[in-house]
C-alpha positions as a Python dict, from the first residue, in 0.01 Angstrom:
ca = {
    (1, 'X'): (0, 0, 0),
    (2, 'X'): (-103, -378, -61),
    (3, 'X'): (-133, -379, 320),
    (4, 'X'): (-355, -153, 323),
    (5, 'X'): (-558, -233, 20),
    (6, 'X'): (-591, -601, 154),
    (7, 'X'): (-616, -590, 546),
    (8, 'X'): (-991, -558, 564),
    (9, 'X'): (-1111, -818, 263),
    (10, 'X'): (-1229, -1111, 365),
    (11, 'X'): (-929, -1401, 248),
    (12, 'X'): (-1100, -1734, 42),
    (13, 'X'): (-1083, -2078, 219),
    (14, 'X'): (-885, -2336, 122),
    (15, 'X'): (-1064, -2577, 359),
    (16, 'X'): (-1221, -2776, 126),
    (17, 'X'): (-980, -3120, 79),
    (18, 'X'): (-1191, -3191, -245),
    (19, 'X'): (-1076, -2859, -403),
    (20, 'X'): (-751, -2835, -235),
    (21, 'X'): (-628, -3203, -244),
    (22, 'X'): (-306, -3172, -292),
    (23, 'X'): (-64, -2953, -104),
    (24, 'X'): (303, -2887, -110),
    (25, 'X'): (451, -2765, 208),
    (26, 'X'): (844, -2646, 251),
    (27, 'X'): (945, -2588, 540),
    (28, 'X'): (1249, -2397, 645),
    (29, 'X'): (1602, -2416, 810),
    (30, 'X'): (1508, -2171, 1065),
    (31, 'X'): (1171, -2338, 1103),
    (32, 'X'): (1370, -2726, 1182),
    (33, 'X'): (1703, -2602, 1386),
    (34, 'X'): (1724, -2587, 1753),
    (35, 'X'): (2031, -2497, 1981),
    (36, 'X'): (2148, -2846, 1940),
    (37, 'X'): (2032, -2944, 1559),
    (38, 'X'): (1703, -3035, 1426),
    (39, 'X'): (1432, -2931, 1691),
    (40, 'X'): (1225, -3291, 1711),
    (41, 'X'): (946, -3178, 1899),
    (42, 'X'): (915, -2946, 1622),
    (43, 'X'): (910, -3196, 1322),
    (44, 'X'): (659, -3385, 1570),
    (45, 'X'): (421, -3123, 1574),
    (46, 'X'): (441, -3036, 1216),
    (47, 'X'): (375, -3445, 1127),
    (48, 'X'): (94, -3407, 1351),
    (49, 'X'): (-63, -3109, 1180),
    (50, 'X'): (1, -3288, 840),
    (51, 'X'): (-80, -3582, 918),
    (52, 'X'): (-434, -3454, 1029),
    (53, 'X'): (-446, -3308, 705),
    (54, 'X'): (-414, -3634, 525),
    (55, 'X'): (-645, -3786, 752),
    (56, 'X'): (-899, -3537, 578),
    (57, 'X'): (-803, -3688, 218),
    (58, 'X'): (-553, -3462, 103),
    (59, 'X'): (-180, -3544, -15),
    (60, 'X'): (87, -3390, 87),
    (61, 'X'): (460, -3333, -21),
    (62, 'X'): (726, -3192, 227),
    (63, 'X'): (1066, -3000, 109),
    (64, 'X'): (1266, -2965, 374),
    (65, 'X'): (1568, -2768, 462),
    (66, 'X'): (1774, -2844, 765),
    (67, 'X'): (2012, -3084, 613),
    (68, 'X'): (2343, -2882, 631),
    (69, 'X'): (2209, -2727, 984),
    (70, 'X'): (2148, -3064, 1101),
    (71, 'X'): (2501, -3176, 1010),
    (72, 'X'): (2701, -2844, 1124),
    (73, 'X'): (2528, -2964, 1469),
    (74, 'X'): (2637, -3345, 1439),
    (75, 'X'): (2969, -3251, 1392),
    (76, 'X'): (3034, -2969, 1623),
    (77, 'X'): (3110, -2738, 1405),
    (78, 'X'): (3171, -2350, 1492),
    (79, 'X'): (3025, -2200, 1213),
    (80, 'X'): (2813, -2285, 901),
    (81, 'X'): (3005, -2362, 602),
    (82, 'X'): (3084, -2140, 392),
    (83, 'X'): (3256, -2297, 87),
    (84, 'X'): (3077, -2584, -180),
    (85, 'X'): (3247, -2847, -41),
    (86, 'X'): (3223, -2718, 286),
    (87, 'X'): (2848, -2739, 243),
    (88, 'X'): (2825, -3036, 96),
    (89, 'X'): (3015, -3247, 298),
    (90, 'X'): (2761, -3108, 606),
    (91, 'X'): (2451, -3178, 409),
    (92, 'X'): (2596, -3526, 324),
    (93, 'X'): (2590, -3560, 692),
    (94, 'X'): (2291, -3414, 765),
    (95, 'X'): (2072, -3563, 532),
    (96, 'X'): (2006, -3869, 652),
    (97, 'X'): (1960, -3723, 1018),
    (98, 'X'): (1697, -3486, 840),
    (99, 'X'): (1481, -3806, 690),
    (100, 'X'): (1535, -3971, 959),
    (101, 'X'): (1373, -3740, 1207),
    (102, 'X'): (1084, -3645, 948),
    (103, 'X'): (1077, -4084, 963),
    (104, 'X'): (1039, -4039, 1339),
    (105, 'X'): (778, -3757, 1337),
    (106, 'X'): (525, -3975, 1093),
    (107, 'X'): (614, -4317, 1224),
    (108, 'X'): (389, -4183, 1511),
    (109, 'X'): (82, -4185, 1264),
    (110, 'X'): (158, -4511, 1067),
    (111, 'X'): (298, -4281, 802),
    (112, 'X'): (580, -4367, 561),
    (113, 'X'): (807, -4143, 472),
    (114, 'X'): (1074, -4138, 110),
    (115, 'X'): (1377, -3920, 41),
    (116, 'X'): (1379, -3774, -289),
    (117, 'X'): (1712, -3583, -369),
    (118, 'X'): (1671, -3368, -669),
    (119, 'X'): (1910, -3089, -839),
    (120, 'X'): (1822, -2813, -1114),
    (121, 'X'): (1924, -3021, -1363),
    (122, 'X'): (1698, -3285, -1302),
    (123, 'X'): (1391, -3102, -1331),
    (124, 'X'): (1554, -2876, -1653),
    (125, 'X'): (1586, -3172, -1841),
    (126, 'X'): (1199, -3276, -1979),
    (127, 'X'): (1260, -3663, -1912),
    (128, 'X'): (1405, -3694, -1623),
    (129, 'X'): (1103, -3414, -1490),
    (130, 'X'): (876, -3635, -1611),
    (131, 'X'): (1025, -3969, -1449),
    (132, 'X'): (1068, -3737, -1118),
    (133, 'X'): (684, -3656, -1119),
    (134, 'X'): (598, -4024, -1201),
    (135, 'X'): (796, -4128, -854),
    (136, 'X'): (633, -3838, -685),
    (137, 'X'): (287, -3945, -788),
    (138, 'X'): (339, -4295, -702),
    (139, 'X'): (442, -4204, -362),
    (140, 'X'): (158, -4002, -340),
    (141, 'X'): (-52, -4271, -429),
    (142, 'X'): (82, -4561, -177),
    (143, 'X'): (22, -4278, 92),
    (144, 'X'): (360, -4230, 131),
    (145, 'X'): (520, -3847, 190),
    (146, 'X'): (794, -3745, -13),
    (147, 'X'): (1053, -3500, 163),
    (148, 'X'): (1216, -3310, -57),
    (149, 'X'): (1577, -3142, -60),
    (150, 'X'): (1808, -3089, -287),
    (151, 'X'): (2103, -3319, -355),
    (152, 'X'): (2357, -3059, -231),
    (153, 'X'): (2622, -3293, -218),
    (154, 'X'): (2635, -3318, -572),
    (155, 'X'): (2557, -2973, -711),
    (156, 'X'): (2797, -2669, -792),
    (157, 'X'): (2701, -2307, -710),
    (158, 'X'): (2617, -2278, -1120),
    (159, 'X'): (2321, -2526, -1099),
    (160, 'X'): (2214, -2547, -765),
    (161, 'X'): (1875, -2414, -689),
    (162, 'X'): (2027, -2163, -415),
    (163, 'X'): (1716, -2229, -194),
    (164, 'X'): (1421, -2451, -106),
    (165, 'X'): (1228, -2171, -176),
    (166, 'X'): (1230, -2196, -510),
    (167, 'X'): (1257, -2581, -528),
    (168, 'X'): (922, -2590, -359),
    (169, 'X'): (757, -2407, -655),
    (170, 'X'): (913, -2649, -915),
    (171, 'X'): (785, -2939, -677),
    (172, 'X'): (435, -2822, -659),
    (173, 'X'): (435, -2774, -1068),
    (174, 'X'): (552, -3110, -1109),
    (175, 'X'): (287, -3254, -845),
    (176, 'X'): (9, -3041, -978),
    (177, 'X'): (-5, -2865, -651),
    (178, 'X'): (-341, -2703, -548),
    (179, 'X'): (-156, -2522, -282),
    (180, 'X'): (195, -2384, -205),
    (181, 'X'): (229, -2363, 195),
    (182, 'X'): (627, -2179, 268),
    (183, 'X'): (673, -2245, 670),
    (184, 'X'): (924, -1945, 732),
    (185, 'X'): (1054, -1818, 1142),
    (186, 'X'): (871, -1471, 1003),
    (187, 'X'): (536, -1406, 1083),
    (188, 'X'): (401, -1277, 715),
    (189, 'X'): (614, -1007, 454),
    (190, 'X'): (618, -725, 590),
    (191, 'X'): (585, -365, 470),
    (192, 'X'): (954, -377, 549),
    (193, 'X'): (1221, -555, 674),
    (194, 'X'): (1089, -619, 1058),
    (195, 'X'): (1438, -675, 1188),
    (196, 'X'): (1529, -292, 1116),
    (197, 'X'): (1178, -126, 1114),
    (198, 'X'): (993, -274, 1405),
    (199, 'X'): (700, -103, 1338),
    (200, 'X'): (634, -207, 956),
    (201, 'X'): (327, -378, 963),
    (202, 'X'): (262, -724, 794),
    (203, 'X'): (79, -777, 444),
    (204, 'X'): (-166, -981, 436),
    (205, 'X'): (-235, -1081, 58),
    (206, 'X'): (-47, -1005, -275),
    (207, 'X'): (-186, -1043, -580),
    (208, 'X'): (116, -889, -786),
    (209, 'X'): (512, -934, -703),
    (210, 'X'): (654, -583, -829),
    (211, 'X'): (991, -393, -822),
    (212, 'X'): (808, -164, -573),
    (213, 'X'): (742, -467, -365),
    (214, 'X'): (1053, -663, -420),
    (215, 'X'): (1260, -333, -353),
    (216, 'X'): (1053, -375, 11),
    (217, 'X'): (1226, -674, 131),
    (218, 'X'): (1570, -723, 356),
    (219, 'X'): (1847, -877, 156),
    (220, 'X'): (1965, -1096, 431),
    (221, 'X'): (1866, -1445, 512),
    (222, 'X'): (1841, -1612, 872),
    (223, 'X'): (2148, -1717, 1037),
    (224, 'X'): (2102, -2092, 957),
    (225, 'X'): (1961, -2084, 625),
    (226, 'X'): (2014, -1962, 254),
    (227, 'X'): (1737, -1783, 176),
    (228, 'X'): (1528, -1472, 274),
    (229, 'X'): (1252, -1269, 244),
    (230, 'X'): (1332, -1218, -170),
    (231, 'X'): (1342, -1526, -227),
    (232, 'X'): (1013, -1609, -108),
    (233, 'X'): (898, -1323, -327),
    (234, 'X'): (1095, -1476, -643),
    (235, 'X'): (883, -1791, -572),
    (236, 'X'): (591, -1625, -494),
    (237, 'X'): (653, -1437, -852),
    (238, 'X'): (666, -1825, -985),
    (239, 'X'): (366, -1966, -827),
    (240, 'X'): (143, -1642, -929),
    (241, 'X'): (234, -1719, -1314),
    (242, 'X'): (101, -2095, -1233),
    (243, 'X'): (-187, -1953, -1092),
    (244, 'X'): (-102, -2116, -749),
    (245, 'X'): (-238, -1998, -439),
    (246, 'X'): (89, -1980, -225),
    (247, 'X'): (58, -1885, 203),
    (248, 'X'): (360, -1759, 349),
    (249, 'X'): (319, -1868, 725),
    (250, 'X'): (472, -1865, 1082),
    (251, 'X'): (616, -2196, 1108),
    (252, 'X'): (685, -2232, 1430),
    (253, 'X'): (340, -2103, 1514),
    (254, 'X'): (108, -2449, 1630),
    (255, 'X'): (-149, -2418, 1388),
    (256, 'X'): (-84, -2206, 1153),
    (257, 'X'): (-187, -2399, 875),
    (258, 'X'): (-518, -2491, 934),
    (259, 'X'): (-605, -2126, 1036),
    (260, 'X'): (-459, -2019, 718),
    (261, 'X'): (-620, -2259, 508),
    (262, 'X'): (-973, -2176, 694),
    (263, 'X'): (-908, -1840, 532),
    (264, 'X'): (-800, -1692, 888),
    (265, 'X'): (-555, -1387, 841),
    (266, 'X'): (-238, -1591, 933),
    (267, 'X'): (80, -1505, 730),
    (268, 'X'): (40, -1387, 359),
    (269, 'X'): (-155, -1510, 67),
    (270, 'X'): (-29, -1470, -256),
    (271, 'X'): (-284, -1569, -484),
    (272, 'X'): (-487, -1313, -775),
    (273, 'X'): (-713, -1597, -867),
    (274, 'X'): (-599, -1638, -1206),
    (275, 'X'): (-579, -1927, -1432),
    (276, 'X'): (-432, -2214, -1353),
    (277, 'X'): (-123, -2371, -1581),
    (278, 'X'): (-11, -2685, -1676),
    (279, 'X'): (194, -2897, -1936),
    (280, 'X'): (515, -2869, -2147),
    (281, 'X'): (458, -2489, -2114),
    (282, 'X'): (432, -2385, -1761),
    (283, 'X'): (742, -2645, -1731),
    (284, 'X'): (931, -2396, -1961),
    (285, 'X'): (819, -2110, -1786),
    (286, 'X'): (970, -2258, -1440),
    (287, 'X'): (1310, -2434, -1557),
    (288, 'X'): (1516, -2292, -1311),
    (289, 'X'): (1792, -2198, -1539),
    (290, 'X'): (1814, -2203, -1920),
    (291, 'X'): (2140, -2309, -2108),
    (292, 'X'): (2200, -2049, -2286),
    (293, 'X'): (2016, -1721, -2493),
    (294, 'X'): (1920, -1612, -2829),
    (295, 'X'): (1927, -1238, -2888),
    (296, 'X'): (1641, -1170, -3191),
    (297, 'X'): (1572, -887, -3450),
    (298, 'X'): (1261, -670, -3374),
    (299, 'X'): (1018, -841, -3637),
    (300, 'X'): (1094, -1187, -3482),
    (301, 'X'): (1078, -1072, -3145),
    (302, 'X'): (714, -950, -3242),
    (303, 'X'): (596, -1204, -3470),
    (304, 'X'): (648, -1441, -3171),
    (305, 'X'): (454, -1261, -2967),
    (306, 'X'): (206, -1126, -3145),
    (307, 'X'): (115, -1413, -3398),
    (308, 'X'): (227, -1730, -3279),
    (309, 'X'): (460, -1770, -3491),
    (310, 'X'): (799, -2000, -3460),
    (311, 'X'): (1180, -1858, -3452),
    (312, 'X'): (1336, -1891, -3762),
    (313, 'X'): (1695, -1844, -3824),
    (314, 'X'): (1632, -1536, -4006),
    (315, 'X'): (1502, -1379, -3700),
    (316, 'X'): (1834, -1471, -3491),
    (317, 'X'): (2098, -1159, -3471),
    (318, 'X'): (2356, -1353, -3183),
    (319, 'X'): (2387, -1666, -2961),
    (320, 'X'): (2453, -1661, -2600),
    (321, 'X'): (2628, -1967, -2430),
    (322, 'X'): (2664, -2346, -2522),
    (323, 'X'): (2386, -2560, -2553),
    (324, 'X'): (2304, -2853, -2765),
    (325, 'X'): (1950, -2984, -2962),
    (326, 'X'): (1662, -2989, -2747),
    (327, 'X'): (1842, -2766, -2490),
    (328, 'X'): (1582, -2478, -2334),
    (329, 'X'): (1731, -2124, -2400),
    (330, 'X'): (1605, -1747, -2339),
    (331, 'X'): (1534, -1518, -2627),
    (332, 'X'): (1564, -1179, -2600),
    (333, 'X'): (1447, -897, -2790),
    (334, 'X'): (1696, -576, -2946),
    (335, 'X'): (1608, -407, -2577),
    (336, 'X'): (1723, -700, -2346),
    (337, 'X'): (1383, -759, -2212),
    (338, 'X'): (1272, -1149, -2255),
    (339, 'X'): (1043, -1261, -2519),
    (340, 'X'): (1025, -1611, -2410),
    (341, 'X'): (1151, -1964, -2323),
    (342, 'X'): (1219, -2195, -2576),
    (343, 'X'): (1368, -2555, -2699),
    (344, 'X'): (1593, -2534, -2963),
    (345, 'X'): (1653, -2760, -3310),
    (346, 'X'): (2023, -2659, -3324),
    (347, 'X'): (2317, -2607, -3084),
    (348, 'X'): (2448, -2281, -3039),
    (349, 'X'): (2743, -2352, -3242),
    (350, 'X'): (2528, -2432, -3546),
    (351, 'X'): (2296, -2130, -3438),
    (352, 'X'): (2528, -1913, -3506),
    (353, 'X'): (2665, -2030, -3809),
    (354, 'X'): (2242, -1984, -3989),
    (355, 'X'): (2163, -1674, -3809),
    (356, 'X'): (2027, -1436, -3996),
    (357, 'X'): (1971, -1666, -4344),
    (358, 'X'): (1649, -1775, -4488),
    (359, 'X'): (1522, -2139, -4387),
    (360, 'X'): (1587, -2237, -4741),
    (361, 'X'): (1970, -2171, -4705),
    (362, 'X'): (2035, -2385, -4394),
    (363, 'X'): (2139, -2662, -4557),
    (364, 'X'): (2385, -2534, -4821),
    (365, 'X'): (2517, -2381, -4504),
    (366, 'X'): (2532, -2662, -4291),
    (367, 'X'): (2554, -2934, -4517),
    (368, 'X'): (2210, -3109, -4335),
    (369, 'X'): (1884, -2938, -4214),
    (370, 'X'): (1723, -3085, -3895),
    (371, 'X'): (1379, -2850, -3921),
    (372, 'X'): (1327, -2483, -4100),
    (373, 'X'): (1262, -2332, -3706),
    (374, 'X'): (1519, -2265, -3480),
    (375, 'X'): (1277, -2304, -3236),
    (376, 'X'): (899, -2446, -3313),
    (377, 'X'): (602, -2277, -3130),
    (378, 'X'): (451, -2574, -2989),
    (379, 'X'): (831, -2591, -2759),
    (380, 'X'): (821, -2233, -2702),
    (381, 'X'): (676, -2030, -2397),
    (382, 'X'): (559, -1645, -2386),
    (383, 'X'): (705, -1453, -2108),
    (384, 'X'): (329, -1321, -2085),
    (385, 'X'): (170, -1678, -2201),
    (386, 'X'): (117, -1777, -1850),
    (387, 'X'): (18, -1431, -1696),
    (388, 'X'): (-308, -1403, -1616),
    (389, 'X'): (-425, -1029, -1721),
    (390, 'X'): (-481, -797, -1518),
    (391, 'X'): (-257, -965, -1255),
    (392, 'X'): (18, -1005, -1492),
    (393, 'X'): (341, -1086, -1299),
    (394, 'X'): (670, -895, -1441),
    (395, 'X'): (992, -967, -1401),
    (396, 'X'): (1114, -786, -1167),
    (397, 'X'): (1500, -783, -1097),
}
């Protein structure tokens, strides 16, 4: 068992603010709600313990849940919502409470605070990422911290991000995280599920996110937010293909971070110490959902990864969903498993009307020719590009 393999090594430091600088920290519903809404002396302690952290010369970014918790509480309501607009219309009340208290928490240290509301398609779309990092980096740079959340009020169920979990790993690859810190109401991942095997002892490092390991955790999430234990491990998957050292921790537990970070056996690392990934690529990689899929022959499902090579139409056997020029898009090989991510030179529709022909015939077909590739190589990601060997991370649902 990982457990077992890990318990008695010795965990790295991330101590150092030189070689850690920069550090993205979510924190969670569960983490934020009291009886009566958002817990302030909670949020107070939390600014203090980041804002010691920045007093050390390190940045930090905060994504924080709590906004539809915060406004079920406001408003008295029974239950959380349970329908889109339901949702929304509590998160449109709750978000400003949210800011507002994170406001509170810093004001105590002279620290400035900014909302930034982002959805999936923000940060699928390669401009507006980059115009999202540039505000993050400014912020970052007048010593201001960004708290994160997505804009729930405008997203439907088909683009949302489903979690902060995930939108925390997308943050820190925009930012250029160092570090990934996910402040959970759970001590560390467990062998399994705690809440129904209260003897399962904790893990204390990963360095792979497997079926065996995914299979491990419960299904359900907390009672006040939308996310649990697998979808840490889906962003722990993401943030191990970055080559991101990511700390699961107690977040309700005073000090949890700087134990963790003085390599201390708080919570769970995820980290194999691989490579670290950056650029148009490892943005690929991450989009959290493509627009559509390309199913491909087996030579071109090869030749892509094993040569470098670019998709041509010839390659293409079927199209998947509608998506236009420059639109990212899976492609899978004859078996269903994915080859890679990808931005295309043609919308589906014309797609499917070249598959299969030779680059020279696009144009009698079409009438025009925008390039010979469907897809070029230097806009196309491996599934295993970003892996880093030995600790390759699979997909794993």
């Amino acid at each position: 068992m990982l457990s077992m393999t890990h318990a008695a090594r010795q965990r790295p430091s991330f101590a150092d603010p030189q070689t850690h600088r920069r550090l993205v920290v979510k924190v969670g519903s569960a983490v934020l709600a009291g009886p009566h809404g958002l817990d302030q002396p909670v949020l107070d302690r939390l600014a203090d313990e980041l804002a010691d952290l920045r007093a050390e010369g390190r940045e930090v970014v905060v994504v924080s849940s709590g906004a539809v918790a915060a406004g079920v509480a406001h408003l008295g309501l029974p239950d959380r919502p349970t329908t889109i607009p339901a949702k929304q219309a509590a998160a449109a009340v709750g978000q400003p409470l949210l800011v507002r208290a994170w406001e509170q928490a810093f004001r105590r240290h002279g620290v400035s605070v900014a909302q930034v509301l982002l959805t999936a398609p923000d940060l699928a779309d390669r401009s507006r990422f980059l115009h999202a990092r540039h505000t993050l980096q400014t912020l970052l740079r007048w010593g201001v911290v960004p708290v994160v959340n997505e804009n729930d009020t405008v997203v439907v169920e088909e683009v949302q991000f489903g979690d902060n979990d995930r939108l925390s790993v997308l943050i820190a690859t925009l930012v250029g995280a160092d570090l990934l810190v996910l402040l959970s109401d759970v001590e560390a991942l467990f062998e399994r599920d705690p809440r129904t095997h209260p003897q399962a002892r904790p893990i204390l490092w990963v360095e792979r996110v497997d079926r065996t390991l995914m299979e491990s955790a419960g299904e359900a999430p907390n009672e006040v937010g939308s996310g649990g234990m697998r979808s840490k491990l889906l962003a722990a998957e993401k943030a191990l293909a970055a080559g991101m050292p990511l700390l699961l921790l107690p977040g309700r537990r005073a000090g949890a971070i700087r134990a963790a970070l003085a390599g201390e056996p708080v919570g769970t690392l995820f980290w194999g110490g691989g490579r670290r990934y950056g650029g148009r690529k490892l943005w690929l990689y991450q989009l959290p959902k493509s627009a559509g899929e390309l199913l491909l022959d087996h030579g071109a499902a090869r030749a892509l990864r094993e040569t470098g090579a670019s998709l041509l139409p010839a390659g293409v056997r079927g199209v998947r969903g509608q998506f236009g020029v420059g639109d990212p898009v899976r492609c899978l090989d004859p078996d269903g498993r994915l080859v890679g991510v990808g931005l295309v030179n043609y919308s589906a529709a014309e797609i499917d009307l070249i598959k299969g022909l030779h680059t020279r015939d696009i144009e009698s077909r079409l009438g025009y020719k925008h390039s010979d590739e469907v897809i070029h190589r230097d806009h196309f990601a491996l599934a295993s590009e970003l892996e880093a060997e030995e600790h390759a991370v699979r997909g794993s649902v």
